[in-house]
C-alpha positions, 0 to 999 in steps of 0.5 A: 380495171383494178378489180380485173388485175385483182381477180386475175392473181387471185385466180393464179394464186389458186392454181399454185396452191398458196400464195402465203406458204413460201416452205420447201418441199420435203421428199422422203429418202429411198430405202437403201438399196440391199446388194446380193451375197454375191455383190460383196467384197471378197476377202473383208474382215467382219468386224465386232459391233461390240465395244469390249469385243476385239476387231479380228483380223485373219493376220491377227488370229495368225499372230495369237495362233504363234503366241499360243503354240510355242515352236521347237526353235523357242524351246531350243533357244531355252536351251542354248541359254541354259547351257551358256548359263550353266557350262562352266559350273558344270565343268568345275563340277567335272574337274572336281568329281570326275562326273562328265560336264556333258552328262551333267549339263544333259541331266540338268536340261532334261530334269529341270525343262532347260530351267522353265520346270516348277521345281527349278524355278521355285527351289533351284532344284534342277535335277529333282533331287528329292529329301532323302536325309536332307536337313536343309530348306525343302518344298513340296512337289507333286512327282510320282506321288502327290506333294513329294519332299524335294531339296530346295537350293538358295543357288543353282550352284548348290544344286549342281554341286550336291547332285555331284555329292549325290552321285559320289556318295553312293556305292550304286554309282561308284561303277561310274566313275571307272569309266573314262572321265569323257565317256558320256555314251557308258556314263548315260547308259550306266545311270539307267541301270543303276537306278537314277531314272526308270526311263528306259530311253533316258539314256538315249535322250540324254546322247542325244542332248549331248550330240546335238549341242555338243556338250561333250567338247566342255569335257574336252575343255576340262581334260585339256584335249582338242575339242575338234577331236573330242566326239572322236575321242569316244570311241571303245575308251578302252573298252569292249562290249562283249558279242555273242561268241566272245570269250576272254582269250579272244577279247585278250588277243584282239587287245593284246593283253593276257587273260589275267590282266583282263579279268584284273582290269575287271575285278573278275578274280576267279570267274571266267563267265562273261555275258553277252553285252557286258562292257568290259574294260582292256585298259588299266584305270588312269591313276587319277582314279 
């Protein structure tokens, strides 16, 4: 009898297997299954494996893009800060040598790059004025030539103070200072011809400086008059701009003066010739001149 219940769990042990063995069994992983093209998600950013390379994100391509491509509105802040910096130095300057704030602080952001420029931020040199006779610092600057001698200033008030000296000081300027003292369209005009830049829409881009930030009511600040009518105080200025078929009787009726105090306002003397688009003047200069 005990040998038969031997025998039948031996049998049932040989038909499971094993009787000793008491491990689980083990099933290998499927393979994971590939999606198609079509089956992933739109719109999800791709991401660097790379531990120096840096996650891109279409919101950060569009910040790096800003950062790199500097709008009009920053360079018109660069603007607004240099004027506010500089107005009132350039209005003593006014008030001293009778040169136009607004032409000089309109000068002043064209030269120097509204003060970003490399030769205003290493020599304070903000109209590029270059060594002349100067006996003072200097740096060297590539400009029309390769490493030109440029004026190097301890102070941005030097600079403005000796671009002043600079227009003073020479007879091609002195035609400049007839005009009147708030004249900044005939002033930027008359710069370009007497040779301050080669430019020929120098003129024009200084106006435009002018009228856009209305520098021109730091002249009117100067000359104690009405910054609300300060664009309109431009008008002839006392002067005329000759038209074809113009001649001095003409000109003298329609201002009601004589012929002779016309050609004295201008230092015409014996000469009767005028051109057409000459500027000139039908009013006797202010005695402050």
């Amino acid at each position: 009898m005990i040998f038969r219940v031997f025998a039948a769990l031996f049998m049932s042990c040989l038909l499971l297997g094993s009787c000793k063995s008491k491990k689980s069994i083990t099933y290998k992983k499927r393979p994971p299954v590939v999606r198609k093209s079509s089956q992933v998600a739109k719109n999800t950013p791709q991401e660097s494996t790379s531990k120096d390379s840096e996650i891109i994100t279409p919101k950060t391509v569009e910040n790096t893009s800003k950062k790199s491509a500097p709008t009009y509105g920053s360079y018109n802040v660069k603007i607004e800060n240099y004027i506010d910096l500089y107005a009132e130095i350039a209005m003593e300057q006014m008030a001293q040598y009778k040169i136009p704030a607004s032409i000089t602080l309109a000068q002043g952001i064209l030269e120097s790059g509204a003060g970003s420029g490399e030769l205003t931020r290493k020599a304070n040199n903000h109209f590029g004025i270059k060594c002349h006779n100067w006996k003072g610092a200097r740096v060297y600057h590539d400009d029309d030539a390769k490493g030109e001698c440029f004026r190097k200033y301890s102070t941005a008030k030097f600079s403005f103070q000796d671009h002043s000296l600079f227009l003073t000081g020479r007879s091609r300027y002195l035609s400049l200072f007839k005009l009147g003292k708030d004249d900044y369209k005939n002033w930027a005009k008359g710069l370009q011809k007497a040779g301050y830049a080669t430019d020929t829409k120098y003129p024009k881009k200084l106006i435009s400086l002018i009228e856009r930030y209305k520098l021109y009511n730091y002249d009117a600040k100067v000359l104690g008059k009405d910054p609300k009518k300060a664009k309109k105080i431009m008008g002839n200025n006392g002067q005329h701009t000759v038209k074809k078929g113009d001649t001095l009787y003409n000109i003298s009726r329609k201002y009601k003066i004589s012929v002779d105090q016309l050609k004295e306002f201008n230092g015409l003397g014996d000469n009767n010739t005028i051109h057409e688009g000459q500027t000139l003047f039908v009013k006797p200069l202010p005695k402050d001149f």
